[in-house]
NUTILUM-655138 format. One line per field, with one value per residue (C-alpha): x, y, z. Coordinates in Angstrom, 3 decimals. Each point is the difference from the previous one (the first is absolute). Last residue first. Example, Ala and Ser with C-alpha at 12.3 -4.5 7.8 and 13.67 -1.06 7.14 Angstrom:
xx = c(13.670, -1.370)
yy = c(-1.060, -3.440)
zz = c(7.140, 0.660)
END
This chain:
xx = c(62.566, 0.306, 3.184, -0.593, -3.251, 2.067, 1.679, -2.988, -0.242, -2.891, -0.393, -2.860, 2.790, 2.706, -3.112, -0.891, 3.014, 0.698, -3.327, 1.113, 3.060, -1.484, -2.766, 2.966, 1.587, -3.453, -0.539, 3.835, -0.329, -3.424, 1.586, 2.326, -2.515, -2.169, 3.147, 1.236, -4.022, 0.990, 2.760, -0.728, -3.456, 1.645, 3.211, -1.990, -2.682, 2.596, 1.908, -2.804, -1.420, 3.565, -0.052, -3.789, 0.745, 3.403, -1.942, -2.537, 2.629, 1.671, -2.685, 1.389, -2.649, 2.651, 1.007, -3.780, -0.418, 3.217, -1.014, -3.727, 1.949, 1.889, -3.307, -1.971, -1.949, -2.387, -3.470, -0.538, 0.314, 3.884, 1.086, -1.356, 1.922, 2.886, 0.654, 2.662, -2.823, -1.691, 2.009, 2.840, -0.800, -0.362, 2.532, -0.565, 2.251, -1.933, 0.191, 3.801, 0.541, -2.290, 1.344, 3.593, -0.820, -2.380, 3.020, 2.466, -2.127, -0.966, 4.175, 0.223, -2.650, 1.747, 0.756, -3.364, -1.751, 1.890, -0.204, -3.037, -2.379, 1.805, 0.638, -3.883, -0.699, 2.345, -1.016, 1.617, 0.672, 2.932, 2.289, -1.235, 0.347, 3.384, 0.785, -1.176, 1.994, 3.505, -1.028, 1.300, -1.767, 1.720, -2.124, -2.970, 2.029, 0.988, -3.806, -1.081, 2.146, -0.449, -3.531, -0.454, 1.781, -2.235, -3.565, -0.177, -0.601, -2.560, -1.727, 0.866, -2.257, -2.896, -0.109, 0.336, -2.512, -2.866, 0.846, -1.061, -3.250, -0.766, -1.185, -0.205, 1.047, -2.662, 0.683, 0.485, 3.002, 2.454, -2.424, -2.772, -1.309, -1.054, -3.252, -2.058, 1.723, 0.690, -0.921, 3.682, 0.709, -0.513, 1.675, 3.142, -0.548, -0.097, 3.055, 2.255, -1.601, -0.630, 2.168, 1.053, -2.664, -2.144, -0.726, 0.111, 3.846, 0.407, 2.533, 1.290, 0.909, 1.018, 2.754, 0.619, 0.902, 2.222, 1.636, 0.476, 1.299, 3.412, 0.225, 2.576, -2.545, -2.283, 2.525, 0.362, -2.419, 1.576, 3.482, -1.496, -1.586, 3.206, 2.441, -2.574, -0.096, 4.296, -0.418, -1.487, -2.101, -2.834, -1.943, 1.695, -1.725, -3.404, 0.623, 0.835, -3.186, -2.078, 2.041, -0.204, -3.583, -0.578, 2.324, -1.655, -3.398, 1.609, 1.763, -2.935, -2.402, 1.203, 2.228, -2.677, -2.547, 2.105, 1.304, -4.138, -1.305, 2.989, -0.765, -3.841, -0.098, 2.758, -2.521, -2.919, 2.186, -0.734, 2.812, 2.413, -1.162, 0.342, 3.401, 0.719, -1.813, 2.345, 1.718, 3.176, -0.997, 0.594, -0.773, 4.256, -0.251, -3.191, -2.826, -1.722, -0.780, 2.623, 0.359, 3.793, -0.735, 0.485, 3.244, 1.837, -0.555, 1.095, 2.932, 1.328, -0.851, 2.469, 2.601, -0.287, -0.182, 1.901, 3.208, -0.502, 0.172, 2.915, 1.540, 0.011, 0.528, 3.431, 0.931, -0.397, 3.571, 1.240, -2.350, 1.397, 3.366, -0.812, -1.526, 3.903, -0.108, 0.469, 2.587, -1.095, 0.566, 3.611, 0.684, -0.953, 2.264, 3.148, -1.199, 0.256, 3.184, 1.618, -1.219, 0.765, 3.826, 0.185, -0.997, 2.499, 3.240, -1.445, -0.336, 3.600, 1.577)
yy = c(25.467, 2.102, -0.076, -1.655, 1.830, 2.813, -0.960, -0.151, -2.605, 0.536, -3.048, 0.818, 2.067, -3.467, -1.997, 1.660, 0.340, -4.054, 0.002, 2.489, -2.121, -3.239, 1.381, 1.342, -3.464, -1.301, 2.639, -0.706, -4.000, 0.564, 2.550, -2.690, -2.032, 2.127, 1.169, -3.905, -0.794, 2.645, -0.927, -3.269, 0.257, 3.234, -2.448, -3.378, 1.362, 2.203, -3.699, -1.976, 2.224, -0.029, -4.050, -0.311, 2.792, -2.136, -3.195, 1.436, 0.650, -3.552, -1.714, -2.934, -2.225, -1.132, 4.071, 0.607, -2.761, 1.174, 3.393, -0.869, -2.059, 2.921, 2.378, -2.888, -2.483, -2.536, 0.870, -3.342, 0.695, 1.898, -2.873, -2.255, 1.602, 0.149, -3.662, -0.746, -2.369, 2.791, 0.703, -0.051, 3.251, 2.033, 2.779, 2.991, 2.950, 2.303, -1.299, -0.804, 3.604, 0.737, -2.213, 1.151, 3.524, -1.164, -1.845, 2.705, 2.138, -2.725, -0.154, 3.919, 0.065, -2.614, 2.344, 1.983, -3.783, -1.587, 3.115, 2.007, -2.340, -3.537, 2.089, 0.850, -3.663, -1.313, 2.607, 3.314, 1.136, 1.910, -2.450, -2.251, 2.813, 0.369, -4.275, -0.070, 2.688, -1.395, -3.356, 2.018, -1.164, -3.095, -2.799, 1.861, 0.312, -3.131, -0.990, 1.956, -1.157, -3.435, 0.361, 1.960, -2.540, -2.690, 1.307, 1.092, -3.372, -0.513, 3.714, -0.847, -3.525, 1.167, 3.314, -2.395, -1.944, 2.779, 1.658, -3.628, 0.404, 3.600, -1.178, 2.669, -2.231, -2.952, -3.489, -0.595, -1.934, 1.414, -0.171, -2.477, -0.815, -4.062, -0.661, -1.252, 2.416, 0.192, -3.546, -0.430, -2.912, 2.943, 2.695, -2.166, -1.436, 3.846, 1.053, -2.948, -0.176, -3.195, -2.017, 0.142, -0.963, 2.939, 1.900, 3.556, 1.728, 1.976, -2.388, -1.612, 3.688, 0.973, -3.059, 1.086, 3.817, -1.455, -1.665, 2.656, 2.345, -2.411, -0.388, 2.220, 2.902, -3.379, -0.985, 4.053, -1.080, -2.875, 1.448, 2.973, -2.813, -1.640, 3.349, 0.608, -3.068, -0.619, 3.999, -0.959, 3.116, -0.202, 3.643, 0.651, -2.661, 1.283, 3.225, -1.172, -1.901, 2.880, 2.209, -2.662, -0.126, 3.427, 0.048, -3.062, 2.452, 3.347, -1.368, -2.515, 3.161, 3.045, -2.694, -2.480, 2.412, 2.357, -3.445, -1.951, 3.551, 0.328, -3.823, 0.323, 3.271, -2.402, -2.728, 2.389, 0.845, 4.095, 1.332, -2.057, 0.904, 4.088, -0.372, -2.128, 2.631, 3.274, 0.763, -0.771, -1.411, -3.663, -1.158, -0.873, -3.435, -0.973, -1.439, 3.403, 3.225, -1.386, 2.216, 1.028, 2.315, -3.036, -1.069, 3.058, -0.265, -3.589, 0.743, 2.762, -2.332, -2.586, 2.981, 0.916, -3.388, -2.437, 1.875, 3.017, -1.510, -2.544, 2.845, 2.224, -2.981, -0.758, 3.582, 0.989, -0.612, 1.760, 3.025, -0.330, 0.887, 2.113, 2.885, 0.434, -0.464, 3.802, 0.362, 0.064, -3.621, 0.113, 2.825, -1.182, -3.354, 2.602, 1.879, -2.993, -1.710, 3.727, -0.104, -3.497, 0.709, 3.131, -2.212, -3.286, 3.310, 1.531, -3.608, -0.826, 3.247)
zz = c(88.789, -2.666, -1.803, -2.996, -0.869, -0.249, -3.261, -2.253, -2.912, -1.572, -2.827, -3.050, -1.951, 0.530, -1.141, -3.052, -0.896, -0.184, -1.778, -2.379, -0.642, -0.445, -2.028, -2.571, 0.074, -0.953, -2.766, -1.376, 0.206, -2.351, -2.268, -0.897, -0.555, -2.215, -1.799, -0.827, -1.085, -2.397, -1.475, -0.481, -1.562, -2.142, -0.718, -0.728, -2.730, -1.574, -0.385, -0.615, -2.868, -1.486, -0.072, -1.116, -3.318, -0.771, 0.593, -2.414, -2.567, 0.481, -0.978, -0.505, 1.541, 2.666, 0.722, 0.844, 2.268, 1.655, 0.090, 1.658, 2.628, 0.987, 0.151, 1.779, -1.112, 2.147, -0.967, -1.583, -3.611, 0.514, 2.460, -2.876, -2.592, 1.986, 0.725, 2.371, 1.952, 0.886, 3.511, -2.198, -1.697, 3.136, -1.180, 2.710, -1.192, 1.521, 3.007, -0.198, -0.412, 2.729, 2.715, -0.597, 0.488, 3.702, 0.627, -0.551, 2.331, 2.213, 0.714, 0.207, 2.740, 2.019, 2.747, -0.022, 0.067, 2.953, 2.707, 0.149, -1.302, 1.333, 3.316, 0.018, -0.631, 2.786, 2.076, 0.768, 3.632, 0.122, 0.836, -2.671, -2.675, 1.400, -0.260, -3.244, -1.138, 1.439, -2.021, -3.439, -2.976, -1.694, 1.010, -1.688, -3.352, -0.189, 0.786, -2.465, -2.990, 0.765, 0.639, -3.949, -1.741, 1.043, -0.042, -2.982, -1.482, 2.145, -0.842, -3.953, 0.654, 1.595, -2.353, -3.096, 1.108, 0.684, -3.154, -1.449, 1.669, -1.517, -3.044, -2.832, -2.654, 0.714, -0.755, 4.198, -0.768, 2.769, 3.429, -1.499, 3.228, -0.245, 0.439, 3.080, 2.595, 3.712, 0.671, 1.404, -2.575, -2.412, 1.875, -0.404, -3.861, -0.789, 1.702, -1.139, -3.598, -1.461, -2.409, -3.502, -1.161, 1.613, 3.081, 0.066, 0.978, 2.957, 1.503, -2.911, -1.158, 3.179, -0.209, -3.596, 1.177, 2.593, -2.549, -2.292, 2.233, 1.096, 3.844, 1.517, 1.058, 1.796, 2.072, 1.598, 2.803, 1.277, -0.308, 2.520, 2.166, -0.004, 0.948, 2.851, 1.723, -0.293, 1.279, 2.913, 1.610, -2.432, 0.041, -3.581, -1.664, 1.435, -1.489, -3.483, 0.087, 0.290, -2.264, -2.449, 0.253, -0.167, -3.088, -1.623, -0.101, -0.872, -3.034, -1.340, -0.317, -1.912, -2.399, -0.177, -0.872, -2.181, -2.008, -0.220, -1.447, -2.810, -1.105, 0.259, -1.768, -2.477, -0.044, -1.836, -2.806, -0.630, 1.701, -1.539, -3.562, 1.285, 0.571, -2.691, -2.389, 1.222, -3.046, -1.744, -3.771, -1.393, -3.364, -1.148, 1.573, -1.928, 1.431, -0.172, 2.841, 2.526, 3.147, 1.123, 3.537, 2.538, -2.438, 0.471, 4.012, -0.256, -1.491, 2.361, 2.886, -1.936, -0.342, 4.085, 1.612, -1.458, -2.002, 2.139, 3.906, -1.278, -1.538, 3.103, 2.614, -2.534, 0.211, 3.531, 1.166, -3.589, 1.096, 3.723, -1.682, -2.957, 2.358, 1.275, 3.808, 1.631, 2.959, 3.242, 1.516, -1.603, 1.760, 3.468, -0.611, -1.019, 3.615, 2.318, -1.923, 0.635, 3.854, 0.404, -1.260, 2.465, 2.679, -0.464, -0.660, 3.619, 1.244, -1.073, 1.279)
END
């Protein structure tokens, strides 16, 4: 009688904890949740991006406040200053170029963390590597800067007093005060330095990601004959396709969004003279003048600038894992049509 009462009471506790799984939440509920996020997300993202896309089409005709007229003139002003070309040519660069570069590397170094059997060894070669994603931006943008930099009063360059006492040069190279707005030298900088500073974020992320694929599917492909490379092709990148996929997104944004004002000293103007701007850096030189109508124009230029670059680098790599996947699979069919397996060959004698 007791288990038959201790049953039917499960059963009803069973069935009221069923119902309240299926009955409908009130919209309000998650909305309230939400609320705060929402706010936050409108008061300092979606009004101020509001503003500056009023103020990109506001063009002053006088030196009054009340001679102003919407039109397209900041659009076209931008366009026509020599240093922003450099600034939107210096962003697509980086972006197209450091990103693929420091994730090779990572990927390479990622790989040879994972192939340490202690995990004391492992766990300090992955803090090792992440040091330099907790170091502050600014200073390791001033220790590149006193790398790069040309020798003056304040002290000679690292770089350039090394190849000097080499006999590699006789002058100093002038990487980020070359005087000349299309230099490409202080591209080459910035590239050096956002591929180190890449470097960091993107090992730790790997290598957790590595360590966490499933060791059963090492040991098949082993079994059936893969090598280390083909199991690192076959295996390791298809399962840690979603983790280069947010890295490759990541990667972009931050690509465009290259600032390398500090490597100049935290001087726009001269970043801007040298060859050094970028689209950011161009809206923060813009915004210090007070211009905030050609800031407005730079800002919404550098935001359809990032999403089509993004976006589209994003299809051509996703189409990438889908064409080699697709190759796997015709090759794999390929070589189940090109085996004959016949039955009577297994009983002659």
């Amino acid at each position: 009688m007791k288990t038959y009462f201790w049953k039917k009471y499960r059963i009803k506790n069973i069935g009221d904890s069923l119902s309240i799984l299926n009955q409908k939440t009130p919209l309000w509920k998650p909305f309230l949740l939400m609320l705060p996020s929402i706010l936050t997300i409108f008061l300092f993202t979606f009004i101020p991006f509001i503003i500056v896309l009023a103020n990109s089409f506001i063009v002053n005709t006088g030196f009054h406040a009340d001679e102003i007229r919407p039109g397209f003139d900041n659009y076209k002003r931008i366009f026509e200053l020599d240093m922003y070309k450099v600034g939107v040519r210096n962003s697509i660069i980086y972006a197209m170029t450091a990103l693929p570069i420091s994730l090779v590397i990572s990927i390479l170094v990622s790989v040879a963390i994972t192939q340490i059997v202690k995990k004391w060894a492992r766990g300090f070669w992955q803090t090792i590597f992440f040091l330099p994603y907790v170091t502050s931006a600014v200073a390791v943008s001033l220790s590149f800067f006193y790398l790069f930099k040309t020798s003056d009063s304040t002290g000679p360059g690292i770089l350039n007093l090394t190849l000097k006492s080499l006999g590699l040069i006789k002058e100093d190279i002038r990487f980020l005060d070359s005087g000349d707005i299309h230099s490409w030298k202080p591209l080459l900088v910035i590239l050096i330095r956002g591929v180190w500073g890449n470097l960091a974020f993107q090992i730790l992320i790997l290598t957790t990601a590595m360590l966490s694929v499933d060791q059963q599917l090492y040991k098949a492909a082993a079994i059936d004959g893969a090598s280390k490379g083909k199991q690192f092709f076959s295996v390791t990148l298809p399962s840690i396709r979603k983790t280069v996929s947010f890295l490759v997104t990541m990667g972009l944004i931050n690509g465009i969004k290259v600032f390398p004002l500090a490597l100049f000293n935290n001087d726009p103007n001269a970043a801007a003279l040298n060859g050094g701007s970028s689209l950011m850096l161009m809206v923060y030189k813009f915004v210090n003048e007070g211009n905030f109508a050609l800031a407005g124009a730079a800002s919404i230029t550098l935001f359809v600038i990032g999403v089509v670059v993004s976006y589209s680098l994003r299809k051509i790599v996703a189409l990438t894992f889908k064409a080699s996947l697709k190759i796997g699979e015709m090759n794999v069919l390929n070589k189940i049509e090109s085996t004959s397996f016949k039955p009577k060959a297994l009983f002659k004698i």
